[in-house]
N, CA and C atoms as an extended XYZ file, in Angstrom:
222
Properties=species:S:1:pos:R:3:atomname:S:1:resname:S:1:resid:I:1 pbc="F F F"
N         9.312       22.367      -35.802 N   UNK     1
C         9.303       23.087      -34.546 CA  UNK     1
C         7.874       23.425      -34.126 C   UNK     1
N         7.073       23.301      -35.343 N   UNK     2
C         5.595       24.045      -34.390 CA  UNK     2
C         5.041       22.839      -34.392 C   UNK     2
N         5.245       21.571      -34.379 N   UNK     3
C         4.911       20.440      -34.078 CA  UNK     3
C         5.149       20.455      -32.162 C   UNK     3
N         6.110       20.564      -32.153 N   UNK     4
C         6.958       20.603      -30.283 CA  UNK     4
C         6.140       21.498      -29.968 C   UNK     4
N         5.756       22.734      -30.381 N   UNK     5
C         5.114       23.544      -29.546 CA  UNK     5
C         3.941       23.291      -28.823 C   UNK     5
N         3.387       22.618      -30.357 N   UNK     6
C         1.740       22.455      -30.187 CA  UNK     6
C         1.414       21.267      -29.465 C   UNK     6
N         3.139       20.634      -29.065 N   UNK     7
C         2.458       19.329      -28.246 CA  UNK     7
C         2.839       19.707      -26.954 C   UNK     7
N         3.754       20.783      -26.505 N   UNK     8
C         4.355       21.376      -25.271 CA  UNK     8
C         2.795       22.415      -25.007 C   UNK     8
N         2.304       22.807      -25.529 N   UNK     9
C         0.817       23.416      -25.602 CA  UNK     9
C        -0.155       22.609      -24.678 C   UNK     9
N        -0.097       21.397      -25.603 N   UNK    10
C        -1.180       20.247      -25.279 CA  UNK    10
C        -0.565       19.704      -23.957 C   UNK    10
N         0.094       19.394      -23.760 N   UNK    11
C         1.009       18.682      -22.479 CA  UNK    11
C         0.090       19.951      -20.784 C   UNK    11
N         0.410       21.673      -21.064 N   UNK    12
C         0.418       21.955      -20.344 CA  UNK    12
C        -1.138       22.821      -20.156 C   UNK    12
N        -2.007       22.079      -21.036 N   UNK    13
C        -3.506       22.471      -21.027 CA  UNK    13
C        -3.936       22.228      -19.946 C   UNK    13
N        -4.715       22.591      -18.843 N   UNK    14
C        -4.912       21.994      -17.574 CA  UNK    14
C        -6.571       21.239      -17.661 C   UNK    14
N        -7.037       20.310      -17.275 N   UNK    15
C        -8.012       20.109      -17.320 CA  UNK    15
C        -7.857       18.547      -16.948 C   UNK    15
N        -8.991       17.651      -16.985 N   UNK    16
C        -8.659       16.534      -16.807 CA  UNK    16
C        -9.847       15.679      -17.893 C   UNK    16
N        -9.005       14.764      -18.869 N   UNK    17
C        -9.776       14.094      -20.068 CA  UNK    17
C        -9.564       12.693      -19.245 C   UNK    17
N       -10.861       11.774      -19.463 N   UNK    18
C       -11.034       10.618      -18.814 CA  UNK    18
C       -10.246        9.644      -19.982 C   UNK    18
N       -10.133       10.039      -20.776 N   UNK    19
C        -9.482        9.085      -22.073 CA  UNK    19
C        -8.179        8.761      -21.653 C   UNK    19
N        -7.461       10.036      -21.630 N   UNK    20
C        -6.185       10.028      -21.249 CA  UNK    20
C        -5.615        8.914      -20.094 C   UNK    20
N        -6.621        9.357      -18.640 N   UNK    21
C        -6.377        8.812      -17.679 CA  UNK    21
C        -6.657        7.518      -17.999 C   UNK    21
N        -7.519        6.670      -18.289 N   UNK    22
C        -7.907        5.370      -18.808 CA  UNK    22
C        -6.428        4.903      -19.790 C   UNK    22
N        -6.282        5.310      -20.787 N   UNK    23
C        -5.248        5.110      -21.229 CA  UNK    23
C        -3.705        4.942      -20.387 C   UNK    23
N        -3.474        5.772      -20.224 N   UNK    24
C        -2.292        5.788      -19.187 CA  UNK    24
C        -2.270        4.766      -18.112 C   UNK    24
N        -3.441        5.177      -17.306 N   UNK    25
C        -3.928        3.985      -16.203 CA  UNK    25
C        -3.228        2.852      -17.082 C   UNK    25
N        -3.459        1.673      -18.023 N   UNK    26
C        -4.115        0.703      -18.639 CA  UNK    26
C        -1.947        0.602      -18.781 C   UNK    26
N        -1.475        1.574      -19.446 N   UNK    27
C        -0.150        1.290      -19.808 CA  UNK    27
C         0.703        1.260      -18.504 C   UNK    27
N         0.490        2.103      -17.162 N   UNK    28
C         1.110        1.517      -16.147 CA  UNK    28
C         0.686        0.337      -15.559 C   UNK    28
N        -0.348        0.154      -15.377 N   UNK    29
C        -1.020       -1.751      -15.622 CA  UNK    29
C        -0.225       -2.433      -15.825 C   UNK    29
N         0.160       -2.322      -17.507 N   UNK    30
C         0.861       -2.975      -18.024 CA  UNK    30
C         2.277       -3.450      -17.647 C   UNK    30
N         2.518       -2.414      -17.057 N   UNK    31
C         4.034       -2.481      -16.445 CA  UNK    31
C         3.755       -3.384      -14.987 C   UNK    31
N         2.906       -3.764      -14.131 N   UNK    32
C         3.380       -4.229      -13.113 CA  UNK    32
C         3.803       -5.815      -13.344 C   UNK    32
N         4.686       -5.807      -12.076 N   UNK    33
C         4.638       -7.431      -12.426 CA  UNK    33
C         3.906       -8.512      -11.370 C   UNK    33
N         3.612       -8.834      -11.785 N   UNK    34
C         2.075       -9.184      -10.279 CA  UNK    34
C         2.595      -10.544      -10.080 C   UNK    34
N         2.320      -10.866       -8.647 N   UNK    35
C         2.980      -12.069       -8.136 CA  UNK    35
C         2.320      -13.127       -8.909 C   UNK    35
N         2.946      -14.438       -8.352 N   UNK    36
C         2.103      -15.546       -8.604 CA  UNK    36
C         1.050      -16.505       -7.854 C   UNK    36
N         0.378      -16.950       -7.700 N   UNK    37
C        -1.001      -17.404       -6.659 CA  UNK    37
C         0.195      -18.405       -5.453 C   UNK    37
N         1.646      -18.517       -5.931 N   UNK    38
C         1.759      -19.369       -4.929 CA  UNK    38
C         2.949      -18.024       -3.937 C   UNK    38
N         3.116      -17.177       -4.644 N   UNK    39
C         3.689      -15.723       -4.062 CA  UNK    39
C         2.816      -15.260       -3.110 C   UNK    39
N         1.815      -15.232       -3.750 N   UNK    40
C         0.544      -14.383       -3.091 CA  UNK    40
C        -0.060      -15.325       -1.485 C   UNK    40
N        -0.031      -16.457       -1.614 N   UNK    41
C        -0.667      -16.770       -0.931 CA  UNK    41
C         0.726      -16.888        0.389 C   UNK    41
N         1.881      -17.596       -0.036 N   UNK    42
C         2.606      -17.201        0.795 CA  UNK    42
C         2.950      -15.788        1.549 C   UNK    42
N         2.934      -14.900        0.630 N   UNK    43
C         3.114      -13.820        1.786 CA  UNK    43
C         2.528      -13.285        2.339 C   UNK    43
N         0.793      -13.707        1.924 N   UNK    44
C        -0.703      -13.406        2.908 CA  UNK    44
C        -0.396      -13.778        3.937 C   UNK    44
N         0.292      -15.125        4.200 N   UNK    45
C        -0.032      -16.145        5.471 CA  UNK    45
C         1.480      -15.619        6.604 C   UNK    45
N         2.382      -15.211        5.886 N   UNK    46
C         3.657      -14.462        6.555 CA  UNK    46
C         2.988      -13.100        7.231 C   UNK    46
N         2.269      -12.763        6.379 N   UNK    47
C         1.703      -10.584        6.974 CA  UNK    47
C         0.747      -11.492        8.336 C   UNK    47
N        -0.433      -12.476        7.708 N   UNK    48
C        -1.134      -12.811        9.122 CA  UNK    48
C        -0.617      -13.158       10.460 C   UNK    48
N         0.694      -14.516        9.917 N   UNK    49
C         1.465      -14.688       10.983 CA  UNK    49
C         2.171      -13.556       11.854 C   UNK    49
N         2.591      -12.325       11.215 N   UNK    50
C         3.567      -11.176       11.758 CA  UNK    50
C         2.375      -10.645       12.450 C   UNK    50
N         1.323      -10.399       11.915 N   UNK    51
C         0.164       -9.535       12.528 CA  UNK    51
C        -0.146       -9.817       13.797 C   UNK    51
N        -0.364      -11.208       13.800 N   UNK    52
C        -0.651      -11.843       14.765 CA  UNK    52
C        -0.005      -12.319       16.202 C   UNK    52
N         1.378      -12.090       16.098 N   UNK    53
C         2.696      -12.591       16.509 CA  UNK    53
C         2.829      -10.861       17.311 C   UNK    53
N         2.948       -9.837       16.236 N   UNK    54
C         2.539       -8.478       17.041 CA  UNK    54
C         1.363       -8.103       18.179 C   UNK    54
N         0.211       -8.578       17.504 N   UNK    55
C        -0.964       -8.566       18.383 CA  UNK    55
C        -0.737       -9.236       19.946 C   UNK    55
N        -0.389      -10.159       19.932 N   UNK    56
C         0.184      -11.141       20.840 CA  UNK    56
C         1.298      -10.764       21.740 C   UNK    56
N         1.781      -10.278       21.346 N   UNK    57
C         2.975       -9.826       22.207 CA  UNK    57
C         2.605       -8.516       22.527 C   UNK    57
N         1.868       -7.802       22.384 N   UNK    58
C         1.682       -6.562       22.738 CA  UNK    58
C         0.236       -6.579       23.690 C   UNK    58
N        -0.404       -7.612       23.538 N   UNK    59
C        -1.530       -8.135       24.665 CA  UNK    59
C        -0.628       -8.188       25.573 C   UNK    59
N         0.399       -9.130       25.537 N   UNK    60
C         0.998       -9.907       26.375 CA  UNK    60
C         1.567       -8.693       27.714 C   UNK    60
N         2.255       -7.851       26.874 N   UNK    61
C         3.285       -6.448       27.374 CA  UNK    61
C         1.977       -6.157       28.265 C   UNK    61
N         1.036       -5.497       27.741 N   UNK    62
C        -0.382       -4.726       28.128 CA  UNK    62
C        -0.355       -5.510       29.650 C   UNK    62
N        -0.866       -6.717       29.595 N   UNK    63
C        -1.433       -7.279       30.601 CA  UNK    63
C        -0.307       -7.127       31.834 C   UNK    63
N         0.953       -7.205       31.712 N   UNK    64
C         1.961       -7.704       32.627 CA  UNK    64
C         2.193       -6.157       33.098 C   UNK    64
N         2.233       -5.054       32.149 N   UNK    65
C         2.387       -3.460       33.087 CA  UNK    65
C         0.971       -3.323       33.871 C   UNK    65
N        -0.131       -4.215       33.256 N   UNK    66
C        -1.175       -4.299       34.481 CA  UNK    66
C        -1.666       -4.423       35.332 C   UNK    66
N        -0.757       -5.716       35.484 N   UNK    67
C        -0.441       -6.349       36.570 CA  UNK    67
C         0.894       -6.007       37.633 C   UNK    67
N         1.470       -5.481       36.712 N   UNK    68
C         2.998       -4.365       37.800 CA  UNK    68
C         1.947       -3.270       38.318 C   UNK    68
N         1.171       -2.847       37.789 N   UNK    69
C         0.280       -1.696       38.471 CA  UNK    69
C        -0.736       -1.944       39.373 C   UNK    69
N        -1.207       -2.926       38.960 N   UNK    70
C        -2.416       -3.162       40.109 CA  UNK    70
C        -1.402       -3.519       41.646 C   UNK    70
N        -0.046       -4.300       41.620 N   UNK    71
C         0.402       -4.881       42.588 CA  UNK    71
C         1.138       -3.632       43.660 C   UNK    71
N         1.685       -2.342       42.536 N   UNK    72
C         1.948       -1.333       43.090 CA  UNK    72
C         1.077       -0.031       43.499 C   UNK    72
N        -0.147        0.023       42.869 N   UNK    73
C        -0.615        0.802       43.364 CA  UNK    73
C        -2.180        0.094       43.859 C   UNK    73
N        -2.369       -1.264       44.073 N   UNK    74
C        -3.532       -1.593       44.510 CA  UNK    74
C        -3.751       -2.132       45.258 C   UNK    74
């Protein structure tokens, strides 16, 4: 029992040790599962295409309420 304590002790010491964080850091690391170069590159070129496809259509919107405005109030 004074094993639990002294680690319920240590648990709620406040401070911040760079060891720890390095450590920990390094074991959630461990856990990801990271795409593969042919994952990666595909869904780069899907986010550019969407980006771009947004950009575009929202020029597009822009220009045409610009043109409803200039015709109504110009």
């Amino acid at each position: 029992m004074a094993k639990k304590d002294e680690a319920a002790l240590q648990e709620a010491k406040p401070g911040f040790n760079p060891s720890d964080f390095f450590k920990e850091t390094k074991e959630e690391l461990d856990k990801v599962v990271w795409p593969s170069r042919q994952q990666l590159i595909s869904e780069s070129i899907a986010v550019m295409l969407m980006v771009t496809l947004s950009a575009t259509l929202i020029y597009l919107v822009d220009n045409f309420f610009a043109w409803v405005a200039q015709q109504v109030f110009g």
